[in-house]
KEDO-165322 format. One record per residue (C-alpha): residue in three letters; x, y, z. Coordinates in Angstrom, 3 decimals, always signed. Layout:
# residues N
@type:ALA, east:X, north:Y, up:Z
...
END
This chain:
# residues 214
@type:UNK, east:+39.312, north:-37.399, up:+14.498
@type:UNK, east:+41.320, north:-40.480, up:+16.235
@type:UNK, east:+40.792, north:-42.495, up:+12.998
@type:UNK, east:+42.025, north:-39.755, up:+10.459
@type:UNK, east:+45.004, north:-39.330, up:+12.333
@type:UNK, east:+45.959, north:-43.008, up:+13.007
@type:UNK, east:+45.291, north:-43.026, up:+9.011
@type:UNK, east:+47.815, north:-40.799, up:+8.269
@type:UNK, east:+50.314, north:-41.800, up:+10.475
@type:UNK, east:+50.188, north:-45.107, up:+8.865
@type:UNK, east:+50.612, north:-43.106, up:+5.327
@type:UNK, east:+53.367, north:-41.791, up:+6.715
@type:UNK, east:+54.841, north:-44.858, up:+8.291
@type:UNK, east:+54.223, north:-46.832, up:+4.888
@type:UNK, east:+55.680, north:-44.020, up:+2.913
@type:UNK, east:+58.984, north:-43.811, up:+4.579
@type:UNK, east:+59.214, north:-47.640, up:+4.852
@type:UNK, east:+59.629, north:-47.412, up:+1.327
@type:UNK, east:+61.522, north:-44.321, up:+0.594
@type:UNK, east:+64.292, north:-46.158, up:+2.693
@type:UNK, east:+64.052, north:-49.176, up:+0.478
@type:UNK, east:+64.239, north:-47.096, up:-2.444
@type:UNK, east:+67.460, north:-45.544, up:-0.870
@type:UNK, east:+68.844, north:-48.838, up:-0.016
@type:UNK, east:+68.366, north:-50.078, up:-3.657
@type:UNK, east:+65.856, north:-52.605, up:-2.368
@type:UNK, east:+63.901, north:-51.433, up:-4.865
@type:UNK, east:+65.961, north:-50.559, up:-8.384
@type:UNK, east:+65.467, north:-47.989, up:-10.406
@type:UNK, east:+63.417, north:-49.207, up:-13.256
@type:UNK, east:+61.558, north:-51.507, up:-11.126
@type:UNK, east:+57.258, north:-51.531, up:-10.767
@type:UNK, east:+55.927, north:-50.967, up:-7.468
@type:UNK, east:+52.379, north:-53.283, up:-7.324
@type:UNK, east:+50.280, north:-52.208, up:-4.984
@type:UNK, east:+48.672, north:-55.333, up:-3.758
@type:UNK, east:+52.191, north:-56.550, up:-3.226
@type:UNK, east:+53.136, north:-53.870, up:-1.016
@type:UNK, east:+50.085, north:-54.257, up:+0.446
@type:UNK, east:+50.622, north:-58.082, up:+1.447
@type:UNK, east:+54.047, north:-57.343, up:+2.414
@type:UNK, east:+53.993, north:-54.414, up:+4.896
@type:UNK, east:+50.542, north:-55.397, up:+6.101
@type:UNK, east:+48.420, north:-52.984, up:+5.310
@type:UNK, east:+45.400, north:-52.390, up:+2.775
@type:UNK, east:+45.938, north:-50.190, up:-0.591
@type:UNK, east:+44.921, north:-47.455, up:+0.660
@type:UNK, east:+47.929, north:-46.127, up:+2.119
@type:UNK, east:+49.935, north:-47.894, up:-0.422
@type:UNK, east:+48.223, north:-45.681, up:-3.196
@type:UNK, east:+48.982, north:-42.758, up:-0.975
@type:UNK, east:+52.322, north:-43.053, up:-0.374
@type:UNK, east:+52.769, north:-43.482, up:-4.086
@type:UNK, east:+51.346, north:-40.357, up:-4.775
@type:UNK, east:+53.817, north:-38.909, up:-2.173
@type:UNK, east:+56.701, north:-40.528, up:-3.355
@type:UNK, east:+55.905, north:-39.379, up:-6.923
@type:UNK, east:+55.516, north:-35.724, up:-5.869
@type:UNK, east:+59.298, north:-36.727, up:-4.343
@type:UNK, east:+60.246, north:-37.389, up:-7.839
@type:UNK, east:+61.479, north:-41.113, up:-6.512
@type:UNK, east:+58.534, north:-42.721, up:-8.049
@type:UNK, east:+56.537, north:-42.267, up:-11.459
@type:UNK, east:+52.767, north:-43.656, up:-12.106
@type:UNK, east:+53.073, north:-44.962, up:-15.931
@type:UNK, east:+49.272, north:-45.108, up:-17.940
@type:UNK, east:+48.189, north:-49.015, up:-17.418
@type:UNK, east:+51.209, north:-49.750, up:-15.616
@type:UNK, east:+51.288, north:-48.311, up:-12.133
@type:UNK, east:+54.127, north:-47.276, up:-9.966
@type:UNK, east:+57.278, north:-47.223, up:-11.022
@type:UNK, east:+60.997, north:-46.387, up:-9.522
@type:UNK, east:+63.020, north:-43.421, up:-10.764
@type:UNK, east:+65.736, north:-44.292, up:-8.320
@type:UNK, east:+68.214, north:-42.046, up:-6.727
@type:UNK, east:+71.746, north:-41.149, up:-7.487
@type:UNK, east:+74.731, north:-39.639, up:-5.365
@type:UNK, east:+74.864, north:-36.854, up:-8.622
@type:UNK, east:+71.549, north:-36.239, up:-7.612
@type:UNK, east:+71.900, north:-35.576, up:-3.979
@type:UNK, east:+74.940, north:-33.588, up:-4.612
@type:UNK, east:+72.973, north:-31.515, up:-7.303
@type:UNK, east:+69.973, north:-30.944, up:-4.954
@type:UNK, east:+71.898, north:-30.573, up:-1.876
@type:UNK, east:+74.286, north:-28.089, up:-3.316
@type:UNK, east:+71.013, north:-25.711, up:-4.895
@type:UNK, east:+69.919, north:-25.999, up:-1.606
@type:UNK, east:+72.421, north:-24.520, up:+0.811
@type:UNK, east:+73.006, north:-21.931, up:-1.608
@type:UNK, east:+69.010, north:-20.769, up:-2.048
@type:UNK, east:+68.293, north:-21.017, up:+1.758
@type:UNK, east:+71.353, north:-19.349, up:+2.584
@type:UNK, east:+70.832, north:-16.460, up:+0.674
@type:UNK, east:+66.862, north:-17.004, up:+2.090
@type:UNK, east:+67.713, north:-16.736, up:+6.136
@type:UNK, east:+70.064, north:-13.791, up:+5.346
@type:UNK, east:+68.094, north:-11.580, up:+3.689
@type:UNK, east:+65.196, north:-12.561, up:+6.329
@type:UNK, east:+67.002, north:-12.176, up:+9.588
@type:UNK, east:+66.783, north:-8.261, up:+9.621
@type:UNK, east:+63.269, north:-8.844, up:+9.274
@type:UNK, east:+62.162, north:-11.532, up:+11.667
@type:UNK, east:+60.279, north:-9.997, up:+15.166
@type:UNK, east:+60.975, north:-10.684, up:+18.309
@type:UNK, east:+58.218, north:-13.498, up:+18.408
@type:UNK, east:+59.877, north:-14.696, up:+15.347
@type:UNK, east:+63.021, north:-15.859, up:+17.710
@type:UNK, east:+60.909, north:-16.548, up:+20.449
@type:UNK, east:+59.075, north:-19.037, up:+18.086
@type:UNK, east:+62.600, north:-20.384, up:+16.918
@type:UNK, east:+63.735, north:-20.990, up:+20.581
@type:UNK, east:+60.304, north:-23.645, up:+21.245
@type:UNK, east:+61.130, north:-25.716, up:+18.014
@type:UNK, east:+64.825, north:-26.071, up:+19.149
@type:UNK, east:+63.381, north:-27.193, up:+22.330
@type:UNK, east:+60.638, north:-29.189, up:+20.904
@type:UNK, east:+63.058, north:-30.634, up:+18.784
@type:UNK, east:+65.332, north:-31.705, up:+21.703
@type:UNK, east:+62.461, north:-33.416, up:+23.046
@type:UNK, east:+61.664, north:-35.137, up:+19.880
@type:UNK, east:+65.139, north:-36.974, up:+19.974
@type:UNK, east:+65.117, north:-37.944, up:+23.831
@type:UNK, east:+61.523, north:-39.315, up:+22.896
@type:UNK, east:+63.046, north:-40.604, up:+19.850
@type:UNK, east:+59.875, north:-39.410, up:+17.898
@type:UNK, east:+61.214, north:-39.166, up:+14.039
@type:UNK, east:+57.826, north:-37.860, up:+13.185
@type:UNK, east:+57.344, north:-35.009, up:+15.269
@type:UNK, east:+61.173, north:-33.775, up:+14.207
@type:UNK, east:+60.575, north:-34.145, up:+10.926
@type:UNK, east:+57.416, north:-31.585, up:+11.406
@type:UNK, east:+59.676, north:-29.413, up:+13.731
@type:UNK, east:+62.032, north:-29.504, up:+11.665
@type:UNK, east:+60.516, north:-28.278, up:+8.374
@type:UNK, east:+58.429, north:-25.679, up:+10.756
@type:UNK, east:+62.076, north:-24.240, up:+11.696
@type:UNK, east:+63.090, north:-23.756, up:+8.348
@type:UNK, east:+60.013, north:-22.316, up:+7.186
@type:UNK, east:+59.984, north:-19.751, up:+10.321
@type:UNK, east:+63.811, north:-19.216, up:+9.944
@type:UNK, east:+63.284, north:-17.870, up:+5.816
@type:UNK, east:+60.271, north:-16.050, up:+6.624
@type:UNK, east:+61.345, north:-11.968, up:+6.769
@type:UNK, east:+62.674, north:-12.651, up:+2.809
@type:UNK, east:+60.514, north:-10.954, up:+0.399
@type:UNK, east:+62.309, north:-12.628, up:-2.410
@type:UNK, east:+59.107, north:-14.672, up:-3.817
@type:UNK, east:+60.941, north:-16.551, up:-6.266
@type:UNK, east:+64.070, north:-18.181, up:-4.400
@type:UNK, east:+61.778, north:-19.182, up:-1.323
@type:UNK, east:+59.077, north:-21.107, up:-3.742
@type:UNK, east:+62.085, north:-23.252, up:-4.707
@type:UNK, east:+63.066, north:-23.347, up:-0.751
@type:UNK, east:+59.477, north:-24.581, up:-0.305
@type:UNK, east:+60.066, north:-26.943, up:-2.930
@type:UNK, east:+62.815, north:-28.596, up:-1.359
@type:UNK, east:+61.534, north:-28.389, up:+2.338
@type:UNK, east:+58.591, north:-30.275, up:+1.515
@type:UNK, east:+60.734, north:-33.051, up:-1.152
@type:UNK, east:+62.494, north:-35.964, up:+0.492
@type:UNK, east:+64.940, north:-33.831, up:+1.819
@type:UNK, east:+62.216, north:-33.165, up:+4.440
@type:UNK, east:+62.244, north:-36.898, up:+5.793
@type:UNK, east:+66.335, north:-37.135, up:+5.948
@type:UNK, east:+66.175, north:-37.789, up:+9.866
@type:UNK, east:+63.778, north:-41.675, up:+9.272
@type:UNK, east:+66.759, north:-41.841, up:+6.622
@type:UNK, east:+69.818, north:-41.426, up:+8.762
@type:UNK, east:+68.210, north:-40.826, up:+12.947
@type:UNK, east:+71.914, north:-40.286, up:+14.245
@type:UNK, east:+71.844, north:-36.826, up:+12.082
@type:UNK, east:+68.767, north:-35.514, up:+14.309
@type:UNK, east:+71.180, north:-34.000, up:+17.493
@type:UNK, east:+73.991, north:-32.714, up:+15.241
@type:UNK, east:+71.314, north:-31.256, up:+13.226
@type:UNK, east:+69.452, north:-29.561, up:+16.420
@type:UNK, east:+72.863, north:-28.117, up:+17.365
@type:UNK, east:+73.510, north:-26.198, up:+14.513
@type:UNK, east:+70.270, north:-24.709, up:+14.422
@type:UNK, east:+70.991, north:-23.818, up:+18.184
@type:UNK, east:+74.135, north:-21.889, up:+16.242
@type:UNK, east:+71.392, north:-20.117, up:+13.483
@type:UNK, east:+69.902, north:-19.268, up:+16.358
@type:UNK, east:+72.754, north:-17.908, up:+17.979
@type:UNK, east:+73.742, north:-15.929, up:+14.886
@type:UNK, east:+69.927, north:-14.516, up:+14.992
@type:UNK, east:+70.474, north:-13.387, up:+18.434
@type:UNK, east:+74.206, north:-11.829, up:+17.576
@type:UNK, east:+73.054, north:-9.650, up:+14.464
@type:UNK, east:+75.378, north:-11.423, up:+12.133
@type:UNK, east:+73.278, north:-12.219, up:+9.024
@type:UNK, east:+77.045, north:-13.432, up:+7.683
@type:UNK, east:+77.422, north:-16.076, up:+9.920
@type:UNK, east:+73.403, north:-17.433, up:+9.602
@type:UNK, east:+74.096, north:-18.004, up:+6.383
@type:UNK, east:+77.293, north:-19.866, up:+6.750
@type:UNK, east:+75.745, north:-22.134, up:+9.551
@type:UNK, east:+73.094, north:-22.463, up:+6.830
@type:UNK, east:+74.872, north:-23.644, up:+4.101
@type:UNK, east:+77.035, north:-25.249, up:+6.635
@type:UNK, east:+73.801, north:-27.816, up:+8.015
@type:UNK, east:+72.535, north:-28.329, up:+4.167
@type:UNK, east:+75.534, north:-29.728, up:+2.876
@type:UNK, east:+76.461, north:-32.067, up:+5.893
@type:UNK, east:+73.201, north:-33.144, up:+5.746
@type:UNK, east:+73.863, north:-33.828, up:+2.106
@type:UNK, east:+76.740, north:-35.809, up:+2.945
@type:UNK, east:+75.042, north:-37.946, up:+5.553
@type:UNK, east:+72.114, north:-38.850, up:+2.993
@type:UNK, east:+74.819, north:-39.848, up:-0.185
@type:UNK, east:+76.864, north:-42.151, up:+2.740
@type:UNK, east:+73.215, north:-44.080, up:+2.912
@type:UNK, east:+73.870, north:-44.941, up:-0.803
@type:UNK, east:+77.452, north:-46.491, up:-0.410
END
C-alpha cells in the first residue's frame, strides 16, 4: 500500500512540475513533450511521465498525436478568462440553489475542511489543500439537484483549475478565508450572499492564475 501511494505522489509531483512549465511558457504551445526526455530530466522513469501526460491531456494542456506523442496545446489569458468567468457563474448558481438543502452534517463537514485546510497551509502541504480544497467545493454544491450545471462544475473542479494553489501557493490563505465567508453565509441563511462570495473566490482566483502568464 506504501508503494502505490509513494507512486502516485510522484505522478502527482511530476504532473504539476510540468503544468507549471507549461504555464511559464517553458514549454510552447506547439512544442512535443518526449517522454524519455522528461524522464532524464526530472529524474524519474516513464512511468509517471506517461501518466502525467494522460492527466495533462484530460486538462486539455496537452494532446497525444498518432506516432508522435505528447504534444502542447498551451494556455492563453482568453482562455483563463473564458473558463474562469463560466465558472463563477455555474458554481454560483450551484451553492445557491444547494444551501437550502445541505444538513446540518453538511456544515459540520464544511467547518473540518476549513480547518483541515488551515492546517494544510501552516504545514505548507500543497497536496493535501488541493484535495481539501476540491472536497469543499464538491460538499459546498451538493443539495443542487440541477444534474446538468453541476456535471460541468465537476468538470472544472477536477481540470487544472483544481491544482491553482502548486500554481500560485500565496492564493491558499486568501482562498481559505473566503470560504470561512461561504461558510458564514451558510450559517446566516443568505443563499444571496454564498453566491456572491462564490463568484467572488472564482474570479480572483482567475485573476491570480492569468498574473502567472505575464
Amino acid at each position: 500500500m506504501k508503494q502505490a501511494f509513494d507512486y502516485a505522489t510522484l505522478q502527482e509531483k511530476v504532473t504539476a512540475m510540468i503544468r507549471e512549465s507549461i504555464f511559464k511558457k517553458e514549454y510552447k504551445p506547439g512544442e512535443r513533450l518526449v517522454q524519455d526526455e522528461l524522464a532524464q530530466k526530472l529524474g524519474v522513469s516513464r512511468m509517471p511521465i506517461r501518466e502525467a501526460l494522460r492527466c495533462l491531456e484530460r486538462e486539455g494542456l496537452v494532446e497525444m498525436l498518432p506516432h508522435k506523442g505528447a504534444q502542447v496545446i498551451g494556455i492563453t489569458k482568453e482562455d483563463i478568462e473564458e473558463l474562469y468567468y463560466l465558472r463563477s457563474m455555474f458554481e454560483g448558481i450551484t451553492v445557491q440553489k444547494s444551501m437550502n438543502f445541505l444538513t446540518e452534517q453538511d456544515i459540520w463537514n464544511l467547518k473540518v475542511l476549513i480547518e483541515q485546510m488551515d492546517q494544510d497551509i501552516e504545514e505548507n502541504n500543497l497536496d493535501s489543500y488541493i484535495k481539501h480544497n476540491q472536497e469543499f467545493h464538491v460538499l459546498i454544491q451538493k443539495g443542487c439537484n440541477w444534474k446538468k450545471i453541476k456535471k460541468l462544475c465537476s468538470e472544472f473542479i477536477n481540470g487544472y483549475a483544481a491544482h491553482l494553489p502548486s500554481l500560485v501557493p500565496e492564493t491558499m490563505q486568501v482562498s481559505n478565508e473566503e470560504h470561512k465567508l461561504m461558510l458564514q453565509a451558510i450559517e446566516d441563511k443568505d443563499p444571496i450572499k454564498l453566491r456572491q462570495m462564490m463568484e467572488l473566490h472564482i474570479t480572483r482566483s482567475g485573476s491570480a492564475l492569468t498574473r502567472l502568464l505575464e
